[in-house]
N, C-alpha and C positions, 0 to 999 in steps of 0.2 A: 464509492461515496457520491451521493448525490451534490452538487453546489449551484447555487442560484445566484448570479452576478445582477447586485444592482446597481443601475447608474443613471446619472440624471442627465437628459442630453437636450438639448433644442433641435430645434425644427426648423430646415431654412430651406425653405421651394426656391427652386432652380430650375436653369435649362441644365440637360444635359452636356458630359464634354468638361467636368468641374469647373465650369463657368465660376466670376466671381462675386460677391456683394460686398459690399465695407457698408459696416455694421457702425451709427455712430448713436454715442449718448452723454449724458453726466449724471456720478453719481454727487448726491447730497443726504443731508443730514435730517430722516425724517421728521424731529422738531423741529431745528432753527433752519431749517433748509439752506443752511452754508454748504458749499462744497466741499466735498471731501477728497483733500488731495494724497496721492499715492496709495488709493482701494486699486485692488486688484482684481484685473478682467480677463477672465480665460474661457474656453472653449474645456468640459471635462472630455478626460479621454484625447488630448489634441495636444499639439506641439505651439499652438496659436495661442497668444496672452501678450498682453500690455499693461500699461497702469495709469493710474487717471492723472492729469496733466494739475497745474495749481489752481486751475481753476472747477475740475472734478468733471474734467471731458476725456471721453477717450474714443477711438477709433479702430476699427477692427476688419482686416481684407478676409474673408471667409468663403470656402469653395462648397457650392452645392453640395449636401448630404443630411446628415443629420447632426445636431448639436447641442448641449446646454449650455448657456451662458452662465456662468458661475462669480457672482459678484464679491468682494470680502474685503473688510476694514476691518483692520484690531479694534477689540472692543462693541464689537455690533456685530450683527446677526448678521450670515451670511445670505445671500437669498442665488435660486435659482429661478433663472427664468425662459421658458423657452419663445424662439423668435420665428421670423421667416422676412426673406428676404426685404420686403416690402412695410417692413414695420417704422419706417421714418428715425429722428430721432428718439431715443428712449431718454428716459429721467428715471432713475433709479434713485429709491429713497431708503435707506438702512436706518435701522430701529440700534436702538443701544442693548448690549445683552443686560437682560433684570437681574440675573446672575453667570457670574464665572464661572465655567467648566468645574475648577477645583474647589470651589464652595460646597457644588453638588455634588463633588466627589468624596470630601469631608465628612457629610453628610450622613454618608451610603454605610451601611453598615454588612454589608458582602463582602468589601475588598479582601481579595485573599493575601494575606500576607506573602511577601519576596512572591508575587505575582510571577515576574520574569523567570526570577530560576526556576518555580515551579509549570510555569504552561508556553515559558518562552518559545521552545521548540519546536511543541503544540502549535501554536497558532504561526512560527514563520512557514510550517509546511503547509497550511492551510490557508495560508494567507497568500503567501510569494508560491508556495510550489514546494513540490519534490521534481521536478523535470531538471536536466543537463543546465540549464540556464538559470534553474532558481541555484547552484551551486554559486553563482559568479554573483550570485545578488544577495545585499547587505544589506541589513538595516539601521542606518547609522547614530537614530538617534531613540534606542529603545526603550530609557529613563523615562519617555510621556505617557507609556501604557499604562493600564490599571486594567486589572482583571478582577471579577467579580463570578461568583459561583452561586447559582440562584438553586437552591436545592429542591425548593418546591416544583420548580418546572423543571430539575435536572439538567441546565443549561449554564455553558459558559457564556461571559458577555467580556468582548473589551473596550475598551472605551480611550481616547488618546486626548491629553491634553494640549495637545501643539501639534500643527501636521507632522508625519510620516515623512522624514527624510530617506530614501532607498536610490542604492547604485548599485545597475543593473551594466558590469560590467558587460556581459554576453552580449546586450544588443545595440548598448551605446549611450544609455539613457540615462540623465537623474531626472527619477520619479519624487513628485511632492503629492500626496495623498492625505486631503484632508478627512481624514477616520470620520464619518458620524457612527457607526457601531460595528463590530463584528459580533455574531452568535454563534456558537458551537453548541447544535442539541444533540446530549450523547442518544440517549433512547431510539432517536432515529439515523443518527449519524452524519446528520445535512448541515453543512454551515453556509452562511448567509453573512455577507458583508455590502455594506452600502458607503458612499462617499466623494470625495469627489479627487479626480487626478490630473497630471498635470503633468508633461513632458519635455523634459528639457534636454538638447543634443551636446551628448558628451564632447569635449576638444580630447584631439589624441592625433597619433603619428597616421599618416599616409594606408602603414602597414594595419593598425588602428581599424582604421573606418571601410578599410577592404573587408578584414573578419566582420564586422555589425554588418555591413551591408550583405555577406553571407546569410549571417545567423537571423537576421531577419527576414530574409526569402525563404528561410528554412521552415521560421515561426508562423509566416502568414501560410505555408501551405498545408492545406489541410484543417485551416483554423474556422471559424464560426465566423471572422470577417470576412473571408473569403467566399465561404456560402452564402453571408447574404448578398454581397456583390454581386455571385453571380446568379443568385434568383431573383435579384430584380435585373440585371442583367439581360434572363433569357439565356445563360449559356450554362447552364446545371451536367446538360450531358457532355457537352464537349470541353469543359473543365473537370470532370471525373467523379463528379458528383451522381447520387442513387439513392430514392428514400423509398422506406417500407413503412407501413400502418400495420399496429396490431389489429389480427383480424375482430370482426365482432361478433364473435361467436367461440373462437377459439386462441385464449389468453396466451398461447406458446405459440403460433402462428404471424408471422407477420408477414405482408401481401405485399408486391410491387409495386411503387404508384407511375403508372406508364408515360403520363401524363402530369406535373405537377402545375401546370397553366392549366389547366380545368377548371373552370368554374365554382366545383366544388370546394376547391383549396386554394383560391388564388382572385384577387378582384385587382382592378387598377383604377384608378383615380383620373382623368385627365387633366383637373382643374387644378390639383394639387400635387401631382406628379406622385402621389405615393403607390405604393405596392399594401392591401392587408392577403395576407398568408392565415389561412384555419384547420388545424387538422384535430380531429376530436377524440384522435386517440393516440396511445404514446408511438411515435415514429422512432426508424433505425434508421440515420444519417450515415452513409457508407461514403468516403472519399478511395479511389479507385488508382491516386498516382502518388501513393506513400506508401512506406511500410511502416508500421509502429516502431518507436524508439525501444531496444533491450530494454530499458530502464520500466518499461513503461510495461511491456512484456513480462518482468520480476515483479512488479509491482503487484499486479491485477494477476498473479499467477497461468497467463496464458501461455497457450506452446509455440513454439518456434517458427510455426508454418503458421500463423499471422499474416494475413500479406495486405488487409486496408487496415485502413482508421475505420470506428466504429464506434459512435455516441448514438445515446438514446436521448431522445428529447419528449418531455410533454407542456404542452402549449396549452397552459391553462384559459386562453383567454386568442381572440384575435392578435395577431402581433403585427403591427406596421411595418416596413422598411424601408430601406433609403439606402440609394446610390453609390454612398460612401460606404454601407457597410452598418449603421446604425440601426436598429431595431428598436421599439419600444410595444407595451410597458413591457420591461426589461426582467420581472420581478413575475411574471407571466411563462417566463421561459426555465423552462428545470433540466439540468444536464446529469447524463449519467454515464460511465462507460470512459470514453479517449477526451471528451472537451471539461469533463468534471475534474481531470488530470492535469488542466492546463491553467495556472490561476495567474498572479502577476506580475511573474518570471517572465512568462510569454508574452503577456499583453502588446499591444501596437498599437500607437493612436490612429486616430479618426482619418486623419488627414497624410497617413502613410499610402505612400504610392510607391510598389515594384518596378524596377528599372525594365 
């Protein structure tokens, strides 16, 4: 199954060494320009969030990488905005929503009837995961979905009226995920979800946070934040990392890249400290110090003698990166193979560091 992760993140130029910035601003009300007290200010993808003080200021310590700033008041339109270090104070202005969610859900004349019992399972495996970890993770508040069955284009759509409450026992986390869509196209098989998330660190016993702190040295190895770390990085080889380009000439071939600082597929920035990454044709991502999970093995019908990860990636487009592990545009990047397997059972925020 192919799946394409979208996520909205900002941009914050740094020195190296996760140096820090605090980030300050106030949101207000874009008619009456009153502030607006207790809008909520998070980093998606991050464990980093606060909320706006009574007079609609807020403050944020943020370590070099990449980030979106994800603004949101009941009642008004949420806005993304991406930053960088040097952007002074911001003034954030929120519109009022012209309609409710559930107006236009009202509306809509697709919803499929008892949605949940019929695609509920559908979409938790396609949403959270089939992996060891999406087992431990719930969805606790599954009464906000609506599903819609669009027959002309042969796609599911889900749509949630109130974020996404999920506890992900395996890695420690409660995840808040505010939905803007999920798609499911049968005809090609690919689903596509966008939105925004939010990490919050579970409380639990001693015995507790020794297993998460396992299960997540588990989940970063081998995973797509770890590759980008370590290609902008500069340590691809000796973190275990090996990519192959399909040849051009011959669609079943794919060729070693001996080199991926080359010129050809690799630029740096100095001014802005970013990394763009280009490869023009689908690549094969080999991680060299795991072995696939059984589960994973049953799954994809593979044999036993498995012995890396192996995802296929095509890069529609330049992709940036950053330090932290962030890439963009993110909607640019198509997985197939071992990372299209790993959905938001696995996931780790932005701002997660291995001991």
């Amino acid at each position: 199954m192919k799946t394409i992760f979208i996520a909205f993140i900002i941009l914050l130029i740094s020195s190296p060494a996760f140096s820090q910035y605090t980030i300050t601003g106030k949101v207000i009300d874009s008619t009456s320009k009153e502030p607006l007290r207790g809008a909520s200010v998070f980093c998606q993808n991050t464990t980093l969030g606060t909320t706006t003080n009574k007079e609609g200021e807020f403050s944020l310590a943020l370590k070099s990488g990449g980030y979106d700033l994800i603004i949101s008041f009941s009642g008004y339109q949420t806005i993304t905005k991406r930053i960088s270090g040097d952007e002074g104070k911001l003034e954030i202005a929120l519109a009022r929503n012209e309609k409710e969610l559930m107006e236009v859900v009202i509306q809509t004349s697709n919803e499929v009837k008892d949605g949940w019992a019929k695609y509920g399972s559908f979409f938790t495996e396609n949403f959270i995961g089939t992996t060891p970890n999406a087992a431990n993770c719930k969805l606790e508040n599954p009464e906000v979905l609506k599903f819609y069955y669009l027959k002309k284009s042969d796609k599911i759509r889900v749509l949630a009226t109130a974020p996404l409450v999920i506890k992900n026992e395996s890695l420690g986390y409660n995840l808040t995920y505010q939905l803007d869509s999920f798609v499911f196209y049968n005809k090609t098989n690919i689903s596509t979800y966008r939105g925004f998330c939010f990490f919050g660190e579970m409380d639990g016993t001693d015995s507790l946070k020794r297993k998460w702190v396992a299960n997540r040295k588990k989940a970063y190895s081998g995973s797509i934040l770890q590759f980008v770390r370590s290609y902008y990085d500069s340590t691809l080889t000796q973190d275990g990392w090996l990519i192959e380009m399909l040849d051009e000439t011959d669609d079943k071939k794919f060729n070693r890249i001996t080199d991926p600082y080359d010129s050809t597929f690799y630029g740096y920035t100095d001014s802005t400290r970013e990394v763009d990454i280009w490869y023009p044709r689908k690549l094969t991502v080999i991680y060299t110090k795991k072995k696939p999970e059984a589960e994973y093995l049953k799954k994809f019908k593979l044999p036993k003698i498995v012995s890396t990860l192996i995802s296929y990636v095509d890069l529609n487009d330049v992709i940036t990166i950053q330090p932290n592990g962030y890439y963009y545009e993110q909607k640019d990047w198509i997985n197939q193979g071992y990372w299209s397997w790993k959905n938001l059972a696995d996931l780790l925020p932005y701002d997660y560091e291995p001991d």
